[in-house]
N, C-alpha and C positions, 0 to 999 in steps of 0.2 A: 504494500500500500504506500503511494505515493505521501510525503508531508512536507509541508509548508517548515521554512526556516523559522526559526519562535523569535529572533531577530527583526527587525525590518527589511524586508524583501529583498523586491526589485533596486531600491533607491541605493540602499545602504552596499548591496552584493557590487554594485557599478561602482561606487565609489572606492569601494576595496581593490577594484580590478583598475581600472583609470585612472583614478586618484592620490590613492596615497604610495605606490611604485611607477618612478620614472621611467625603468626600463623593462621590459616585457625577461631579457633573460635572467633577470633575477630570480625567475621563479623557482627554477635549479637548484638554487642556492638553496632556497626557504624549504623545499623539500628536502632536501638532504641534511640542513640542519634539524629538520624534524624527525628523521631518521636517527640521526648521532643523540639527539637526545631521549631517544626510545630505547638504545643500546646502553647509555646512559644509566637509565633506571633498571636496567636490567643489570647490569655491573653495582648496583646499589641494594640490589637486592640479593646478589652472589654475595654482596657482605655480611648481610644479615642475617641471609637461610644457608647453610650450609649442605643443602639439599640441591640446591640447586647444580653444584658439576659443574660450572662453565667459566673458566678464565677469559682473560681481554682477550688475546688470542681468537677465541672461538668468532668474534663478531666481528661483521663485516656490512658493508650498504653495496649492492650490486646494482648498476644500471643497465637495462635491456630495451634494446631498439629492435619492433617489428614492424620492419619496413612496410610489409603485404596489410597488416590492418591497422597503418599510421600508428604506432603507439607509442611512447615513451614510459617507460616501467624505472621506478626508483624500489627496493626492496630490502628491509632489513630486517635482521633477525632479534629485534629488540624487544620488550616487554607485551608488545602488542597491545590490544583494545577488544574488551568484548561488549555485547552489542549495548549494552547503558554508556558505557565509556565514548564508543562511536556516536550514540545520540547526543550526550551531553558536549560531546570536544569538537564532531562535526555538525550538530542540527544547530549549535547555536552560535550563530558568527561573533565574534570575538570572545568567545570563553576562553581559556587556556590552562589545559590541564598543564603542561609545562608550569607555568607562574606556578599554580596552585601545589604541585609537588614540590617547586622549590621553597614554596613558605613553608611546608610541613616539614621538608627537609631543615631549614634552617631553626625551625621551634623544636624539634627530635634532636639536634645536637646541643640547643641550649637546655631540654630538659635531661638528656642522660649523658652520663659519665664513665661511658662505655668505653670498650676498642671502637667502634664500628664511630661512633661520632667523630672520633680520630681520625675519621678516613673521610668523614664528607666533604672537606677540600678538594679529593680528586673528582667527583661530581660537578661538570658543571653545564648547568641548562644554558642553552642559545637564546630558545623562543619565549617570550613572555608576555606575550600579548593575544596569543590564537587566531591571528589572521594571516597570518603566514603560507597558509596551506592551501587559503583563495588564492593568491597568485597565481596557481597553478589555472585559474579560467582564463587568464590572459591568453594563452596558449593552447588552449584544448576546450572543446566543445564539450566535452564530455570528461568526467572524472571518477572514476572506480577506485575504492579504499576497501581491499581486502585483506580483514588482521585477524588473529587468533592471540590470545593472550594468554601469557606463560601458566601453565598450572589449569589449561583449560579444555575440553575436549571436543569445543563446538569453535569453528569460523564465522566470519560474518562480514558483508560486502553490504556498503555504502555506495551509494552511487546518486550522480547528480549532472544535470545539464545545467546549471547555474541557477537562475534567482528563482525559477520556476520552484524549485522544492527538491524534496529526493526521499530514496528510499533505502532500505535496510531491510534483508535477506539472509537468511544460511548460506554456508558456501563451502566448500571445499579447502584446505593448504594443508601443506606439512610444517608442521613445528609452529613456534613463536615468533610474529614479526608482523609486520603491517608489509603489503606491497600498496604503492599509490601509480594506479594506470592511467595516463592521461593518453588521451587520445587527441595527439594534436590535430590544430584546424586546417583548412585549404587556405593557401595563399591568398589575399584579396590584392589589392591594386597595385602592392608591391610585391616584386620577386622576392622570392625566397622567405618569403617575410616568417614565415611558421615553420618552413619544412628543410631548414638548417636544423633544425633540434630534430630532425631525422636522419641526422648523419653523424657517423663515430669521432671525426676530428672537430666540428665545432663542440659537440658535449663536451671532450678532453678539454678543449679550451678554456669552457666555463667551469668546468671542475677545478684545472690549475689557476683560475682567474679569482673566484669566491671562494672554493674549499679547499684548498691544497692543507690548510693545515687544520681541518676534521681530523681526531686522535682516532680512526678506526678506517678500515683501508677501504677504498673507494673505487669496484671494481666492473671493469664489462669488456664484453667479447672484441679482440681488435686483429686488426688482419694482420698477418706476419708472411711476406713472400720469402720463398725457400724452395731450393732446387729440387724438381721432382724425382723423385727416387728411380734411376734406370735411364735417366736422359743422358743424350752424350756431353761429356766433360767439354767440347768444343764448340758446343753451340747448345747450352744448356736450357731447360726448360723450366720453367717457374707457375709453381701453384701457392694460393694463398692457404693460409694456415689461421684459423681460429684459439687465439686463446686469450684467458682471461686476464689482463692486467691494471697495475696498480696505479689509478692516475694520481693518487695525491700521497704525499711528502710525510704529511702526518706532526709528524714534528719539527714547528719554525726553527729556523737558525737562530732568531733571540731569543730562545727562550734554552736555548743549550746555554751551556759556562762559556766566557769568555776562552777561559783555559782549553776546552776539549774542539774549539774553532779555528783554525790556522786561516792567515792570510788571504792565502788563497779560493779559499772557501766565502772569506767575505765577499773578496773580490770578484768571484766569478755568481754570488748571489747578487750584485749592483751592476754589474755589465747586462746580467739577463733579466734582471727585472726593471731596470730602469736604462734602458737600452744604449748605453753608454759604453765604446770599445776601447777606453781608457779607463784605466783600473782610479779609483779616488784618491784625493791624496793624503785624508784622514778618516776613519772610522770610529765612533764612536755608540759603547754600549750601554745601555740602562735601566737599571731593576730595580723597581719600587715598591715596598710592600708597607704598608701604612690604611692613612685614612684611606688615599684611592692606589691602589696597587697598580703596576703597569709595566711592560717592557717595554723597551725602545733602541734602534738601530738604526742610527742615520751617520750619513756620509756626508764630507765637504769633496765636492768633485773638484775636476781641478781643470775643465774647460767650462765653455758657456754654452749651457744648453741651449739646441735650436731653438729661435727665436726668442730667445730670452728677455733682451733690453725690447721688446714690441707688449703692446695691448695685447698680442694672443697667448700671451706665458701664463701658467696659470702655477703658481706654486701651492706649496701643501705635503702631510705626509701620507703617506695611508695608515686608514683606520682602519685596526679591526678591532672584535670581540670576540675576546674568546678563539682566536684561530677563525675568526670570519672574517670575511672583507668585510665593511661598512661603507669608507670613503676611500673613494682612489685617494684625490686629493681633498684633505681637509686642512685649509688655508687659519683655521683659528687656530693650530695648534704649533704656528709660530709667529713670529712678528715678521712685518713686510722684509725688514731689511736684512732678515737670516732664510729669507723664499729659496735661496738657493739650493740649502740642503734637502736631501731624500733621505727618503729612511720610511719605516713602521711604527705605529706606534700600538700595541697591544696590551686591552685594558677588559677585565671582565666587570667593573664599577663603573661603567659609564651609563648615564641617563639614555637610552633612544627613546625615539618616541612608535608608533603603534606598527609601522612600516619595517624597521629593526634598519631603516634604508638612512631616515636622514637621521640630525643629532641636536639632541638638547643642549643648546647652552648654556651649561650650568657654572657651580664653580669644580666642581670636579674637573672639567676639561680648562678653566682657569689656572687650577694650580700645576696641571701637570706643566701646558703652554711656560708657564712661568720658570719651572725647574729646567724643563728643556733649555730655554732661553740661556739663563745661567749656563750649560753644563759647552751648548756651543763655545759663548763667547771666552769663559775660561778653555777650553780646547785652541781657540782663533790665538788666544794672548798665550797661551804655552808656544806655540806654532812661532808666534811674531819672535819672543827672549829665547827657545833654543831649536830652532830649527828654521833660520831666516832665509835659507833656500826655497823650500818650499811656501812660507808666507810668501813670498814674494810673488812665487807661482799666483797662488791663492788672490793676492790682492791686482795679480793684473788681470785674472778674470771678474772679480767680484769686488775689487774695492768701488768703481762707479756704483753699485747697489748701496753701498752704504753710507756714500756722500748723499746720495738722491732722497734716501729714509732721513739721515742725518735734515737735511732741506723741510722734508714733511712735516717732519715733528722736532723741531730743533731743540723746544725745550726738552723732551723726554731724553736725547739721545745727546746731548754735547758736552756733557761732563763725561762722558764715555769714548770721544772721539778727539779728543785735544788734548795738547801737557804744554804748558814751559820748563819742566824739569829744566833743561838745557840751557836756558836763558841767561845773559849777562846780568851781572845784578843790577846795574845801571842802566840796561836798557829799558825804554818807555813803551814800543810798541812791538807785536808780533808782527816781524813785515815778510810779504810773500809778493813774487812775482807769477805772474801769467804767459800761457804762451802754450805753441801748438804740441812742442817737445820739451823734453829735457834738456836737450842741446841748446835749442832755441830759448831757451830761457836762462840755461846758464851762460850765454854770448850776450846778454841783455846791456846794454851799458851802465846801466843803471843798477846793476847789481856788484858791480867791480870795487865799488867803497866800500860795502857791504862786506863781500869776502876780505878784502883786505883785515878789516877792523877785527876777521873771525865771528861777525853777527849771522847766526843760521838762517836764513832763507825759505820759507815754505813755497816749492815750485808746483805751481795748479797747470795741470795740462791737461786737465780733461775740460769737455765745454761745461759744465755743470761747479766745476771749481769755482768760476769767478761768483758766483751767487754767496759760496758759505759765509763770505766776510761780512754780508750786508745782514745777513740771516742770523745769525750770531754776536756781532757788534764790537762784543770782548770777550777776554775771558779769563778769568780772577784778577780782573784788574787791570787787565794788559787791551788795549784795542788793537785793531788790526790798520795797519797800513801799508799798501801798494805802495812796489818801489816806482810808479809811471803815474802817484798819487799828485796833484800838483803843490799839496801840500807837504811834500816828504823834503824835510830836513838832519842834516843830521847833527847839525849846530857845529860844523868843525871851525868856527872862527870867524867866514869870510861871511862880509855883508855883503847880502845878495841885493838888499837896494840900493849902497852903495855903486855896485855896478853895473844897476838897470840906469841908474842917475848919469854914470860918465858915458854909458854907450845908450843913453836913451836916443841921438839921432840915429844910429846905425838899425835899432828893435822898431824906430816908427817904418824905417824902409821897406824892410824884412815886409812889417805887416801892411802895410798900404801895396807890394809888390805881390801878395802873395793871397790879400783880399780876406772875403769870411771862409778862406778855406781852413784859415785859423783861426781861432779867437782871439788868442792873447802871443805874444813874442817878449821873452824875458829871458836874464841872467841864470844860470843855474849853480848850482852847488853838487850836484847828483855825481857828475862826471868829473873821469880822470884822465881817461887816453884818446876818448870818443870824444865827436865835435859838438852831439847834435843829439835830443831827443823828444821825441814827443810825450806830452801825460797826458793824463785825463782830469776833467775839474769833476765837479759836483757834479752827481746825477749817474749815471750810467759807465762803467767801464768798458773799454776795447772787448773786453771777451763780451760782454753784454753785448755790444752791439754787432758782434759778430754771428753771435750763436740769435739774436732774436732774425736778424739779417737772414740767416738758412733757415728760422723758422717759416718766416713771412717777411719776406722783401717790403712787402706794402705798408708797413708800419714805420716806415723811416726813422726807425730809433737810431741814435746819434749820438756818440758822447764827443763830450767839449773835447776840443783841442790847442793843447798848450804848448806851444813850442820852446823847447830852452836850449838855450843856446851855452856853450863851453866857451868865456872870453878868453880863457888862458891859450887855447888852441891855434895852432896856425891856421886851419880851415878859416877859424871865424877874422882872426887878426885880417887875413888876407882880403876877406869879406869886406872888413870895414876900411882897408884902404881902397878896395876898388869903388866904393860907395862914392870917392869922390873923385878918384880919376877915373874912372871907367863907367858908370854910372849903368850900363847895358851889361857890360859882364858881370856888374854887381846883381844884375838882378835874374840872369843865369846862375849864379850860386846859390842864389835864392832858393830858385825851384830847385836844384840838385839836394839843397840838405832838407829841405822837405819831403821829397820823396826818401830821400835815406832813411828820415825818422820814419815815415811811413812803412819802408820796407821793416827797420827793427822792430815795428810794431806788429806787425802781421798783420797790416792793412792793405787794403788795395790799389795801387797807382793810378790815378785816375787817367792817364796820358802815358802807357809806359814807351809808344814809339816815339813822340814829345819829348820823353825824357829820355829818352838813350841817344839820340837829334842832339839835345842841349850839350851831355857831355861830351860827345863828339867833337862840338863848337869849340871848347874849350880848350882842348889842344893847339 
């Protein structure tokens, strides 16, 4: 006799199927964790009845594909369900005898003070919510649940086309165990859409994908070609061979001892699960057992993963429970500016919610994020004091991530990211120059009094460097000043208005010759063997307007420009005599040490065939 779900029907059955699972092959998953936790309680009950006979050993989850009457069969030899257990676990959607054994289990270890309490640690339930097992209609029209339960001598088959209702019968099996038969749909408007879950190498897939590390082996018929027995050696013949193998691992790699995992073994679990043909350049492991228990295995790689610095990167680690997948990537379980690393993170105390699919944000997955956080950044700062070969690796793939984060949230992160340890005691400001390279910034003119004095120098060659100074301001005390800053003094003596005063004809020529291609024309103090450079005033610096420049051209951002001029130099001396007897070649000098500072700056020349003309002239 047909019956109605005691549930809410039609409404509620859709929503379980549509609703609350994103992807249709998750369904695999949910059935085979309902499997393992069927063997489960039957290993929980070997504890207790000593009747029972049957070590871990004995159990197993087999999956069976029958092509000829579309089926997909999951089958385990676990506690089973007789026919009250079937009504109440399957007639009522969201019941969960799972939950409900795990409360009786966790009140049976606080009332007795047995052996067997001693053991309910290794018990652990997956499912806890009893909707799990709906998933299974995303994929199949039709769903048959035939269980016998241990200790019993009657079967019993459930069966259902979805919201419509269902029935419950006698039936046939040998032994203890539930099979769940789905009988997957016909493809609708997309190929293959159902009838991939009709073939041996996608199921492998989703098995190694969500349940590789199910504690009970996870087995079904796969072809094996092998030479036919009697064919000749020189043009041999090949028949497929049927046998039954093991797709899942069983036991994660984080959850073995550091000690009994070699190298290699890390290494070749991060090349193949995160598809990376360079081995990482740190690993890191983590066992927690407390308020939230947890392991955890993650890597600092040591390239940039495809597409990384774009909008389509999506960082995170994987989440399981329990040896389940949950999240490929789940992004809360680190901060932006540590997105790079991969790893696992495996926790059987975590909140889900009713799907086992997405995750409650609670504090539980607070605290771990926070610990992880820590265990990186101490890992990164051992990496930087003794092993500065490979930091370095490290920081040329990944330090732009963490000026960028540093940018985001500057207050969170810049006592983390800055030191003047090093600093002269008399020096007043943190000064740092800009520029495309290393090179290019250590030839800076403007940098030459600097190293002389022995004052360190912070060199920004990324385009996102020139932002930190503005973002930041100071720090404990110290502000930040650009050596191309037009205020950058270093007080060695010389009055710099003094010398705007004696060469003020010579700086009005400069700028009336040279127009609002500059702003101001002045004395400088900056330089020592170089004639000529350009800075920046208030507002915007050269990397500013370089990098908004490649953002969007059309925004003509512009920083001032300053020209200073070296009087000690022969360039300039020579400048200021032809001002008056040459008055034409003075103003050819003009435009050449404008372009020069331009060129040091890593500007553009507005005329370089004009300029390469002028010097020519000069000859």
């Amino acid at each position: 006799m047909k019956k109605k779900f005691k549930a809410e029907s039609q409404r509620l059955l859709d929503m379980m199927i549509n609703s609350i699972y994103t992807h249709k092959e998750i369904f695999l998953r949910e059935i085979i964790s309902n499997a393992s936790d069927a063997i489960d309680k039957m290993c929980y009950l070997a504890l207790t009845d000593q009747s029972v006979g049957e070590s871990r050993s004995d159990y197993e989850i087999i999956i069976t594909l029958d092509k000829e009457n579309r089926t997909l069969t999951v089958s385990d030899n676990g506690i089973g369900m007789d026919e009250q257990e079937l009504e109440k676990n399957l007639g009522t959607i969201a019941f969960s005898g799972s939950s409900k054994f795990s409360e009786q289990l966790e009140k049976d270890s606080k009332e007795a003070k047995t052996t067997t309490a001693d053991h309910t640690s290794e018990v652990d339930i997956i499912g806890q919510f009893g909707v799990g097992f709906y998933s299974a209609f995303m994929v199949s029209d039709k769903v048959e649940v035939v269980s016998k339960h241990y200790g019993s001598d009657k079967a019993y088959k459930w069966v259902s086309e979805g919201a419509g209702g269902y029935s419950i019968e006698e039936a046939e099996r040998d032994g203890h165990g539930t099979d769940v038969i789905m009988h997957i749909r016909q493809d609708g408007e997309e190929a293959d859409e159902f009838s991939q879950y009709m073939r041996e190498y996608p199921i492998y897939k989703l098995v190694k994908k969500y349940s590789d590390y199910i504690r009970f082996p996870i087995k079904m018929l796969m072809p094996h070609p092998q030479v036919k027995e009697g064919s000749d050696p020189e043009n041999p013949e090949y028949e497929e061979i049927w046998e039954y193998e093991v797709f899942n691992s069983m036991v994660p790699l984080w959850q073995r001892k550091k000690s009994e995992v070699t190298k290699e073994e890390y290494d070749a679990f991060y090349k193949a699960t995160f598809q990376d043909d360079t081995p990482p350049l740190e690993t890191l492991t983590v066992s927690v057992e407390g308020l939230v228990s947890y392991n955890a295995l993650m890597f600092i790689p040591e390239l940039v993963p495809n597409k990384y610095y774009t909008d389509d990167y999506t960082g995170g680690l994987q989440l399981y429970s329990s040896g389940v997948l949950i999240m490929d990537k789940c992004k809360e379980l680190l901060p932006d500016y540590f997105n790079f690393v991969r790893g696992v993170v495996d926790s059987p105390d975590l909140s889900l919610n009713i799907s086992r699919e997405m995750l409650q944000h609670d504090r539980q997955l607070k605290l771990i994020s926070n610990n992880l956080e820590k265990k990186i950044r101490s890992k990164l700062e051992e990496m930087r004091d003794k092993n500065r070969e490979e930091y370095e690796k490290f920081y040329k793939s990944f330090g732009r991530q963490l000026k960028l984060c540093a940018l985001d949230d500057y207050g969170k992160y810049k006592e983390q990211l800055q030191y003047v340890s090093r600093m002269k005691e008399d020096q007043e400001y943190i000064y740092y120059a800009t520029g495309d390279s290393f090179e290019a910034v250590d030839k800076m003119p403007q940098t030459e009094v600097l190293k002389d004095r022995g004052i360190e120098i912070l060199y920004f060659t990324d385009s996102t460097d020139g932002f930190i100074p503005d973002m930041f301001r100071e720090y404990k005390g110290k502000k930040y000043m650009s050596v191309i800053d037009g205020d950058f003094d270093l007080g060695d003596g010389k009055d710099e208005e003094k010398m705007n005063k004696a060469f003020k004809d010579t700086f009005d020529f400069v700028k009336e010759t040279l127009g609002d291609r500059v702003d101001v024309v002045k004395a400088t103090t900056k330089l020592k063997t170089h004639p000529v450079c350009l800075s920046s005033g208030d507002g915007i610096t050269f990397e500013m307007e370089k990098y908004f420049t490649a953002v969007n051209p059309d925004l003509g951002m512009k920083a001032k420009r300053i020209l200073e001029l070296n009087v000690d130099h022969d360039a300039f001396l020579a400048l200021d005599r032809a001002r008056i007897d040459d008055p034409e070649r003075a103003k050819k000098m003009c435009e050449v040490l404008l372009n020069q500072a331009l060129l040091i700056a890593g500007l553009p020349v507005q005329d370089p065939s004009a300029y390469t003309d002028i010097i020519c002239s000069l000859f």
